[in-house]
TIZA-885598 format. One record per residue (C-alpha): residue in three letters; x, z, y. Coordinates in steps of 0.25 Angstrom, whole numbers, plus 5000, padded with zeros to 4 digits. Layout:
# TIZA-885598
alaXZY...
//
This chain:
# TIZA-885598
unk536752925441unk537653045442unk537953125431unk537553275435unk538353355423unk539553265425unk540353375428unk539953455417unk539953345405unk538753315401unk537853195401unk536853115410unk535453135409unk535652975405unk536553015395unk535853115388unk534553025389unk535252905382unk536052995371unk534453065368unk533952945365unk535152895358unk534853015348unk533553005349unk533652835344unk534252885332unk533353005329unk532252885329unk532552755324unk531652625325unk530652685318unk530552815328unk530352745338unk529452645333unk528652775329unk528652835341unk528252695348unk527052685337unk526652825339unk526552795356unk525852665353unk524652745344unk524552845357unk524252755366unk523252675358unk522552795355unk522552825371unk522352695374unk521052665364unk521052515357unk520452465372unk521452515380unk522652495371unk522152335369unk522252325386unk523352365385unk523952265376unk523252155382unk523852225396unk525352195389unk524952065385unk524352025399unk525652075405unk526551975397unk525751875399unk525851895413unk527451915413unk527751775404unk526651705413unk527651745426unk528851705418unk528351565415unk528051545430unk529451595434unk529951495425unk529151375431unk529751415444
//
């Protein structure tokens, strides 16, 4: 990906992206971002309701099973 500003000295988009969330890392800490992880997890159970958000554990957990299934058949190959 070309640099657009080059020729006037400052950064790439990806640059300035990774150096934001550099800062932001350390604004944060563990514990921020666990927070901010907790915070998203209440949301979507309260949108989601007890029934939809137990589908949708049970939807992960199908998926798992399905994916070490398929391993353990490419290994009988």
């Amino acid at each position: 990906m070309k640099n657009q500003d080059s020729d006037k000295g400052g950064m790439s988009v990806r640059e300035a992206g990774r150096k934001g969330g550099q800062i932001r890392k350390q604004q944060l800490g563990p514990e921020g971002y666990s927070a901010i992880g907790r915070k998203g997890g209440q949301a979507r159970r309260e949108e989601l309701g007890s029934e939809g958000y137990s589908a949708l554990g049970t939807k992960g957990g199908q998926r798992v099973r399905d994916l070490i299934a398929k391993g353990r058949q490419s290994e009988g190959d």
